[in-house]
C-alpha positions as a printed NumPy array, in Angstrom:
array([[116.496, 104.177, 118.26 ],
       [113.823, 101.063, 117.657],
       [112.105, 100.166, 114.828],
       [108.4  ,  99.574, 114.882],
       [106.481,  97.365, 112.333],
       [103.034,  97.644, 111.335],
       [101.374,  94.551, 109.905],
       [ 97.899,  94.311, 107.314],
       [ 94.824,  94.611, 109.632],
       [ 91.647,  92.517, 109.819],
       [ 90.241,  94.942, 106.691],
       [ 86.705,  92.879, 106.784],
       [ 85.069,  89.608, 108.239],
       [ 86.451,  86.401, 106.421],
       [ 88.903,  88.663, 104.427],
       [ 92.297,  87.174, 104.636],
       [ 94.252,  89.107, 101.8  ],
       [ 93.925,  92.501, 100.681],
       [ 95.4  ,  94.177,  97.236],
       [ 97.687,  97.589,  98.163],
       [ 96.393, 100.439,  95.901],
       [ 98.505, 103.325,  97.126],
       [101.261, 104.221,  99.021],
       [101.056, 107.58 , 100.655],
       [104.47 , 107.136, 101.856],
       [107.906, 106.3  , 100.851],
       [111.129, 105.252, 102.421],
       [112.627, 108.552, 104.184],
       [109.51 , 110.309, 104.831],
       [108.947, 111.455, 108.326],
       [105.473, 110.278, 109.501],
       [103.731, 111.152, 112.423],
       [101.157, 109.171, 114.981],
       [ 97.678, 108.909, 112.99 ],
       [ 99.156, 109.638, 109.752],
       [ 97.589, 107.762, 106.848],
       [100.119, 105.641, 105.319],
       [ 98.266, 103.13 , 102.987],
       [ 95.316, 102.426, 101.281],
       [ 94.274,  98.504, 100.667],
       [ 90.797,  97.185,  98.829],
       [ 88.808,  94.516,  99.401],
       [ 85.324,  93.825,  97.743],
       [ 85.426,  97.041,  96.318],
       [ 85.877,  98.835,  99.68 ],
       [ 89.379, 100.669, 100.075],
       [ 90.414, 101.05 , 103.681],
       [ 93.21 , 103.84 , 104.709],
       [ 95.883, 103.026, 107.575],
       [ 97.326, 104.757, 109.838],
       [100.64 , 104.632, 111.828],
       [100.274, 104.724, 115.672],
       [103.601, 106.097, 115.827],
       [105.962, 108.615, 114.859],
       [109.055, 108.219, 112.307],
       [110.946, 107.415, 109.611],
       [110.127, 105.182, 106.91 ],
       [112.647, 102.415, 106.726],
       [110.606,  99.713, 104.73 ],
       [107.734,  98.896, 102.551],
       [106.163,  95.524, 102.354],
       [105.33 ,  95.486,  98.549],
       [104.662,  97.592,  95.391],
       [100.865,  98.801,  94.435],
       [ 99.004,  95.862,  92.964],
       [100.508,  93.677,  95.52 ],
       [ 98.177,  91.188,  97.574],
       [ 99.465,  91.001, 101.095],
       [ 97.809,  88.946, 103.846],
       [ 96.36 ,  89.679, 106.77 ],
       [ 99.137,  90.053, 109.527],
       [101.78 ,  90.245, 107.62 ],
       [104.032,  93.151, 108.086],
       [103.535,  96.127, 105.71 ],
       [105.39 ,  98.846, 106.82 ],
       [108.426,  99.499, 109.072],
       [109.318, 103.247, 110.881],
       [112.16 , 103.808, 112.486],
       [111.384, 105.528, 116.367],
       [113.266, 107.206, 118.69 ],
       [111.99 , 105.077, 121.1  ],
       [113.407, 101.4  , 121.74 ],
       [110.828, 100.163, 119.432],
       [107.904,  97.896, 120.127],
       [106.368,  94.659, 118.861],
       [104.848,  94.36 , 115.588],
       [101.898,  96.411, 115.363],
       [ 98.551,  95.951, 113.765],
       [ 97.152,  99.099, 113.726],
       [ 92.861,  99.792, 113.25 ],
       [ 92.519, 100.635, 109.677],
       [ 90.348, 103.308, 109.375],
       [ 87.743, 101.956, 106.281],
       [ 86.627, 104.583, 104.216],
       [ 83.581, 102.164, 101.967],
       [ 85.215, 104.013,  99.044],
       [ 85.91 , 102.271,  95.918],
       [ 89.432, 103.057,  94.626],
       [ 89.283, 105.182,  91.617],
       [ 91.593, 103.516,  88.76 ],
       [ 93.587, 105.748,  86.641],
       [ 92.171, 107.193,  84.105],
       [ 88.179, 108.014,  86.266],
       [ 87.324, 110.376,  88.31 ],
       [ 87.504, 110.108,  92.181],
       [ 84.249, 109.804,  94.532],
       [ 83.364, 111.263,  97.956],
       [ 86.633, 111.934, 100.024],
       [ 87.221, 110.062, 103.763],
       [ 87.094, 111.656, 106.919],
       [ 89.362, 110.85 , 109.305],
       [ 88.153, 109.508, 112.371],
       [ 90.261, 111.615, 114.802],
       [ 89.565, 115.347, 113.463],
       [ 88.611, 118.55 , 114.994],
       [ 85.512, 120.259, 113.53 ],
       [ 86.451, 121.102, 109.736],
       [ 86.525, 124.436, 108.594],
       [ 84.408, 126.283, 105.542],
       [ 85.839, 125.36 , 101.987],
       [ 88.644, 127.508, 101.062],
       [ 87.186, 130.353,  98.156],
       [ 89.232, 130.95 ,  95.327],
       [ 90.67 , 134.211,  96.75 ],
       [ 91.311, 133.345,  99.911],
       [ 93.236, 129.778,  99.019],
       [ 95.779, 131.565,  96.286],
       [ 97.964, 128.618,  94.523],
       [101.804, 127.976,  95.71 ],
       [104.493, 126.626,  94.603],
       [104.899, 122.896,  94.798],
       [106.538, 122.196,  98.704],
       [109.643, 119.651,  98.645],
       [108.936, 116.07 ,  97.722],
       [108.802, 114.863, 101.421],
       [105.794, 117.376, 101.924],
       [102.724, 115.071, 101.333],
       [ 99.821, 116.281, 100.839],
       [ 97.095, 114.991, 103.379],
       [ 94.396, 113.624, 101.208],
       [ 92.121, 110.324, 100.499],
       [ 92.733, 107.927,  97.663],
       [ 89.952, 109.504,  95.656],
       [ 91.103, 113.034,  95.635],
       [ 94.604, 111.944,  94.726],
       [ 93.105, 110.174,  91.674],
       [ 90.926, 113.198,  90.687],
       [ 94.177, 115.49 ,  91.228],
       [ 95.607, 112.735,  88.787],
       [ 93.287, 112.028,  86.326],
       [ 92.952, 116.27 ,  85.919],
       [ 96.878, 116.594,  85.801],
       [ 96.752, 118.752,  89.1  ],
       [100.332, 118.517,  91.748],
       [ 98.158, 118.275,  95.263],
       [101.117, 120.524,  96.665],
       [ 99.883, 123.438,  94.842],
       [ 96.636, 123.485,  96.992],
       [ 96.13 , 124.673, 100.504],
       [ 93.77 , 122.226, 102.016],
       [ 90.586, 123.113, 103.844],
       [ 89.919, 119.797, 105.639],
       [ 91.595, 118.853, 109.187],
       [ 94.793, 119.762, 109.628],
       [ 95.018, 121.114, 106.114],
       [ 93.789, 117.659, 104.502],
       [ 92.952, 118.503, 101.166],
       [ 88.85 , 117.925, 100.549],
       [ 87.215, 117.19 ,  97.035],
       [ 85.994, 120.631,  97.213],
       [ 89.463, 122.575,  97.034],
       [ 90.033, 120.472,  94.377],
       [ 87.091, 121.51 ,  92.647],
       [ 87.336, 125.241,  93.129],
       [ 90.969, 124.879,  91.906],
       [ 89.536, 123.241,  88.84 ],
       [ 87.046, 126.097,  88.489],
       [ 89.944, 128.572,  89.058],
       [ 91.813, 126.962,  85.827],
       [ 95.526, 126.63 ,  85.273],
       [ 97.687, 129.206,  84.44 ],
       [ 97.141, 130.031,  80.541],
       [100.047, 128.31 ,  78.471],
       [101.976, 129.928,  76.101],
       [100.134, 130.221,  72.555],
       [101.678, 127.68 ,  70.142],
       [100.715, 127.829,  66.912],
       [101.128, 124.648,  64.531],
       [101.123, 120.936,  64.311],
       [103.181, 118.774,  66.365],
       [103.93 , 115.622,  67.071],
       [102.75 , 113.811,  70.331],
       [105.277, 111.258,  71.583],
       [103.689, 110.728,  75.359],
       [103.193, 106.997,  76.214],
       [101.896, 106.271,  79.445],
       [101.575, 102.744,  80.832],
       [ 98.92 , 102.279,  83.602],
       [ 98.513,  99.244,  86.176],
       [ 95.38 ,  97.762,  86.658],
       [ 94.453,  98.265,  90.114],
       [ 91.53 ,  98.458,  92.464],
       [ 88.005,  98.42 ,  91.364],
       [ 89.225,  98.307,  87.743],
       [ 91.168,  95.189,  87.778],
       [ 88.446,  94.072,  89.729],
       [ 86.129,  94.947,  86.913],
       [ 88.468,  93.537,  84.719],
       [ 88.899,  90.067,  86.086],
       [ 85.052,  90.022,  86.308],
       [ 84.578,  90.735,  82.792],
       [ 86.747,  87.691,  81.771],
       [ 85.391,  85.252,  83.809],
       [ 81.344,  86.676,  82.995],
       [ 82.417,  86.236,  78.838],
       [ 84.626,  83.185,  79.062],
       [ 82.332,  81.367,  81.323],
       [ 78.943,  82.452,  79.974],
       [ 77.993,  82.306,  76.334],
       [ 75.944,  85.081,  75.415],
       [ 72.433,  85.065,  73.756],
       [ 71.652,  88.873,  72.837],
       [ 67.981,  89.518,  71.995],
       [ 67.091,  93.397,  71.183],
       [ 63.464,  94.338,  70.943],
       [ 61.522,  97.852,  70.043],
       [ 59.374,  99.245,  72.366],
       [ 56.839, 101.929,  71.961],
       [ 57.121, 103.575,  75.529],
       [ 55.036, 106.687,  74.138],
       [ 52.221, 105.928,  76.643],
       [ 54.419, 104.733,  79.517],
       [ 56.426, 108.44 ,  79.228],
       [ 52.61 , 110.035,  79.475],
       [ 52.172, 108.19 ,  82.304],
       [ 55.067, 109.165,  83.817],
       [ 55.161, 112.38 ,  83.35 ],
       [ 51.78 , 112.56 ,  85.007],
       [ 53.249, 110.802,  87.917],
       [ 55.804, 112.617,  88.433],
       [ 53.92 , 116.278,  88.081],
       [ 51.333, 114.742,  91.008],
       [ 54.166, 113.41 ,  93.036],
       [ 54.588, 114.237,  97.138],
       [ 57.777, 116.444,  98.069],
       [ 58.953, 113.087,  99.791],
       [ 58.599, 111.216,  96.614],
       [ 61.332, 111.03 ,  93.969],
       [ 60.928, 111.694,  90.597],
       [ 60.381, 109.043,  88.585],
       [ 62.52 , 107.346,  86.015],
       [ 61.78 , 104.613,  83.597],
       [ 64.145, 102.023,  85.559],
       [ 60.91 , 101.38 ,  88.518],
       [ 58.938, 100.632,  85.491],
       [ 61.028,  98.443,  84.105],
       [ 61.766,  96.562,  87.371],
       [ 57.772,  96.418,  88.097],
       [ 58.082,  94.581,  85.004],
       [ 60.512,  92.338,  85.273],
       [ 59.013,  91.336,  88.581],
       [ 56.17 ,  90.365,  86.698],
       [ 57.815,  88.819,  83.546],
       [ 60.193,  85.874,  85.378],
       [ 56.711,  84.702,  87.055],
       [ 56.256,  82.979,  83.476],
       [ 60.204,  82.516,  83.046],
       [ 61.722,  81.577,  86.594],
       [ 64.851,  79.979,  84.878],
       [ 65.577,  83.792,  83.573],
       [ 65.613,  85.045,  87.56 ],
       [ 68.175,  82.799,  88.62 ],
       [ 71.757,  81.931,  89.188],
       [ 73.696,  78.904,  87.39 ],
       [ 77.111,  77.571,  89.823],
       [ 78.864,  76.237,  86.736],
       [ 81.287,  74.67 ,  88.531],
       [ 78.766,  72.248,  90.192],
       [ 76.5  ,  72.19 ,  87.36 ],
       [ 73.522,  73.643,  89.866],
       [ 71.092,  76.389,  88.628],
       [ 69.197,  78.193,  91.844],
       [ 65.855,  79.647,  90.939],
       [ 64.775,  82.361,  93.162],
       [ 61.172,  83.516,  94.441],
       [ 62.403,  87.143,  95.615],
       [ 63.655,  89.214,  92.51 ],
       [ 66.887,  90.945,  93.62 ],
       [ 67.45 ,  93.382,  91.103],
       [ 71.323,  94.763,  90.222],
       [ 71.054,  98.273,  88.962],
       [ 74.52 ,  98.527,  87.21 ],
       [ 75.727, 102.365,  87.988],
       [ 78.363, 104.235,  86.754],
       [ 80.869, 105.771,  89.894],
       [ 83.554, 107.847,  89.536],
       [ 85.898, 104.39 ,  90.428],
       [ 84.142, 102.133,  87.687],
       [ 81.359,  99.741,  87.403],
       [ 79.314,  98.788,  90.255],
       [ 76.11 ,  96.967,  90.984],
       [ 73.934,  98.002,  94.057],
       [ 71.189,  95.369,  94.924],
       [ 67.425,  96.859,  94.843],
       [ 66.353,  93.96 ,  97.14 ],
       [ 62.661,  92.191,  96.848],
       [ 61.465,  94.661,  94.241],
       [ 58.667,  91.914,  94.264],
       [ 57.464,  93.644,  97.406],
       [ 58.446,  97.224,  96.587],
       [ 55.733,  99.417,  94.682],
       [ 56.956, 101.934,  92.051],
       [ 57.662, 104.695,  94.881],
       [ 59.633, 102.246,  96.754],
       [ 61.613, 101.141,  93.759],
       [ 62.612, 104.334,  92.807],
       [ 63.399, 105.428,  96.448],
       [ 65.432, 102.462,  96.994],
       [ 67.078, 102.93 ,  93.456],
       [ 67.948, 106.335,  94.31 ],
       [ 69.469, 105.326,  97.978],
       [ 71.516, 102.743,  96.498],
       [ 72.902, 104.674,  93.654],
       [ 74.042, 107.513,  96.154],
       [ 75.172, 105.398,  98.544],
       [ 77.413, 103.531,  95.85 ],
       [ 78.604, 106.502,  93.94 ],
       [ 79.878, 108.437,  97.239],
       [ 81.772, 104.91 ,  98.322],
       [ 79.503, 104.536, 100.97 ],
       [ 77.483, 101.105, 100.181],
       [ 77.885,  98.425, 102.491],
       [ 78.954,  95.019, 100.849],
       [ 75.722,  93.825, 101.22 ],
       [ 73.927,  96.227,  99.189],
       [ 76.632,  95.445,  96.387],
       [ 75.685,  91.725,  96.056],
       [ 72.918,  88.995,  96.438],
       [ 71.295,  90.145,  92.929],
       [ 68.841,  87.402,  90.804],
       [ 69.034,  89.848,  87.616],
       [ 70.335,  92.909,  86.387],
       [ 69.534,  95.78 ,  84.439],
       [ 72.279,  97.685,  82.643],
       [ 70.866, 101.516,  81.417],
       [ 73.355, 104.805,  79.667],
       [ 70.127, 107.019,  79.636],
       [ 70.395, 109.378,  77.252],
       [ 74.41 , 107.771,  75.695],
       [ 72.365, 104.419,  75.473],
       [ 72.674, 104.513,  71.412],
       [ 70.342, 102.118,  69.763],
       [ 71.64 ,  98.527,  70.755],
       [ 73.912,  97.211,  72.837],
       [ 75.246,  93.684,  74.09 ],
       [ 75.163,  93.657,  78.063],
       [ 77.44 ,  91.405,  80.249],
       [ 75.447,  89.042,  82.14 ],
       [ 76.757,  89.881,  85.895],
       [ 78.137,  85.979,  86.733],
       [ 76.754,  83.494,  87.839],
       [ 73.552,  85.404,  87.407],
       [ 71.96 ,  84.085,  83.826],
       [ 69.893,  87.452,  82.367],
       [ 70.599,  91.142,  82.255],
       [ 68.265,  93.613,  80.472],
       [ 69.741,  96.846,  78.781],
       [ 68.085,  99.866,  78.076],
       [ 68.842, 101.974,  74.914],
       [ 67.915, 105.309,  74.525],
       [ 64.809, 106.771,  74.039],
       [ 64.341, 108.587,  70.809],
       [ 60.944, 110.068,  69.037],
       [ 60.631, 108.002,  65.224],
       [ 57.569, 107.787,  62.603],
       [ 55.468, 104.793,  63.168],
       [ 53.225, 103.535,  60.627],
       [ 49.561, 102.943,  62.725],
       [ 48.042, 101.323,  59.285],
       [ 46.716, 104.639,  57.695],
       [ 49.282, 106.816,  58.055],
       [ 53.296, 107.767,  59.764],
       [ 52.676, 109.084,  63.618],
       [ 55.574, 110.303,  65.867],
       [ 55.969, 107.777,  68.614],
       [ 58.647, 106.992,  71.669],
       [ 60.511, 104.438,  70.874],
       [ 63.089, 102.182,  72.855],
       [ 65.155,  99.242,  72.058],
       [ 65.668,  96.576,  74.979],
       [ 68.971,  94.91 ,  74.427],
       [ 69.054,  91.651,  76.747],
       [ 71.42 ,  88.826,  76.973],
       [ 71.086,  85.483,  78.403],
       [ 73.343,  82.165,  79.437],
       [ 72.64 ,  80.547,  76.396],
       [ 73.632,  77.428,  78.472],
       [ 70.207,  77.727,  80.503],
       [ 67.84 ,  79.989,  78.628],
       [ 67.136,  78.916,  74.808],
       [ 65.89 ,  81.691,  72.821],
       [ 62.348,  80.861,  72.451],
       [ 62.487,  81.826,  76.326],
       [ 64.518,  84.307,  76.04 ],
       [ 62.059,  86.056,  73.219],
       [ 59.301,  85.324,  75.008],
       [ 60.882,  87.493,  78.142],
       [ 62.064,  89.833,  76.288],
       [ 57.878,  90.086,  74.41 ],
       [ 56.431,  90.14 ,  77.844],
       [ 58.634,  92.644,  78.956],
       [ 57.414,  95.112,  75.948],
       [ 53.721,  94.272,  76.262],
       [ 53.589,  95.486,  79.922],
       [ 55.587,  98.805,  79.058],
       [ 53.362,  99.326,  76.182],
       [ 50.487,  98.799,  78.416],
       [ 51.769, 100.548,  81.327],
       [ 48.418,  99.769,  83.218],
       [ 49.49 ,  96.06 ,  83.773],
       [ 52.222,  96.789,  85.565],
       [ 49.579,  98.056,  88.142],
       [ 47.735,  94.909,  88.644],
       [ 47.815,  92.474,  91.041],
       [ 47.907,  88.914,  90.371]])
């Protein structure tokens, strides 16, 4: 009998610490060679590990929310062999960000080692069971566990379709389409006395600690504006009817960033970053736009890079890459920083203003309310128009507000006048 330890892997270039989000083992459970036993994050990439051997689970190396180091150990099992030297086994990273309690989960991993997997279980052919022992855990990736969790669903009720009977997004899905058992009726009013208390973890502390340092650091200048987009949605529309099959359909956003490209030409100190700490603000040439988007984990913000070189095709392709890429876990870090400015849109849940969080140590972001059709007066009578409020805020630190308003003006005159987005110069 020897024990074997397995210390925190290299998770990333530079990284030298790495928060534990899950455990997907305890101490007693029998694990076997290649069995996913972890899951750690770092810059918004969770990263599953494995055990290279077989065993028992003597010891854990901290609780979830924990920052461990890199080579330090993690986990011991218990062999049947005489035991070997401290391990560092390859993490296997799955580019997924950990879904926090409370969202929804995002693409599942695939294991490295797998044989082909095999059609999605239907409904009728994967019938529910009764919950195995507590030892019996289910084979899954961080993000399916959280959308088990977040939809109150025991993973040992499924039968898993995946590898080895590794539980996929999909089974959850069809089990979710499938519905629960119907409850008993209960008719009444009663009280509700459930508490639940939820650690920050992940993505969302993440988020969280971003939040603080963006509001405490920065302070905010909000300037909202109306914009009469009437002939810009014409436009569009007309755009998107002509478009090639290889073209995507057009939203507002490449508009917008067209615009913005051409707006910090006459304000460079609003596409720029400000290093409070050494008191240096960095103007930049290239406009890296952030495109905050929604993922099942939280808040992220893929980098539309040079959109000063990018046409209104290219924007929205790029757009469109990103935003996949990022909501199925799969952008690289790259892609996820390096941004000049942002822009911050809830489509059609936009309401009609809003106060953005300027994405530190950048010094602008432009929101986008919602579109909604109101009565204009055009001087002889009340016309239906589409109108839009842009909501912007800016480090009042570096941009006063007669630059800010005179952004924010420049911004609306080009989507008014759609056409000047289109020329050069």
């Amino acid at each position: 009998m020897g024990e074997f330890t397995i210390k925190m892997p290299d998770v990333g270039e530079g990284v030298a610490e790495a928060e534990l989000v899950e455990w997907m083992v305890k101490i007693g459970d029998l694990v076997r060679e290649d069995m996913m036993v972890a899951a750690v994050m770092t810059d918004k990439a969770t990263v599953e590990i494995p055990t290279p051997v077989s065993g028992t689970v003597v010891w854990l190396g901290g609780e979830v929310g924990d920052t461990i180091a890199v080579k330090a150990p993690l986990i011991r099992i218990a062999t049947d062999g005489a035991g070997e030297e401290p391990a560092t086994p390859e993490a296997v990273g799955t580019q997924t960000p950990e879904p926090p309690p409370g969202t929804s989960s995002e693409a599942p991993h695939t294991p490295t080692k797998s044989a082909p997997p095999a059609a999605p279980a239907t409904p009728a052919a994967a019938p529910a069971r009764q919950p195995s022992p507590e030892f019996d855990k289910p084979l899954a990736a961080p993000s399916v566990r959280l959308l088990a969790r977040e939809n109150g669903i025991d993973l040992r009720l499924l039968r898993g379709s995946g590898p080895a009977g590794r539980i996929l997004r999909e089974d959850v899905e069809q089990f979710l389409a499938r519905g629960p058992d119907p409850a008993p009726t209960v008719s009444g009013l009663a009280k509700k006395t459930a508490r639940e208390e939820t650690k920050l973890t992940g993505l969302r502390r993440r988020i969280a600690e971003k939040m603080v340092v963006s509001t405490s650091r920065i302070p905010h200048i909000t300037y909202v504006e109306e914009v009469d987009v009437t002939a810009l949605e014409e436009l569009r529309a007309k755009m998107n009817a002509e478009r090639r099959p290889d073209q995507p359909k057009l939203t507002l956003l490449p508009f917008l960033m067209r615009a913005l490209v051409k707006a910090v030409v006459e304000q460079p100190d609003v596409n720029a970053t400000f290093d409070d700490d050494a008191g240096v603000l960095t103007r930049f040439g290239a406009v890296h736009i952030g495109i905050a988007t929604q993922t099942a984990a939280g808040l992220a913000v893929p980098v539309v890079k040079h959109a000063e070189a990018r046409g209104i095709w290219d924007c929205a392709t790029e757009m469109n890459r990103l935003a996949e890429a990022t909501r199925a876990g799969t952008a690289t870090r790259d892609e996820l920083t390096g941004s000049t400015i942002t822009i911050t849109s809830l489509g059609a849940l936009g309401g009609i203003v809003s106060t953005p969080v300027i994405n530190h140590p950048e010094v602008a972001i432009v929101g986008v309310n919602k579109i909604a059709t109101r009565p204009v007066w055009d001087g002889t009578q009340f016309v239906p128009r589409k109108m839009m409020n842009l909501s912007s805020s800016f480090d009042h630190r570096i941009v006063d507000g007669w630059n800010a308003a005179t952004f924010v003006q420049r911004l609306r005159v080009l989507m008014e006048t759609p056409a000047l987005i289109f020329i050069e110069g």
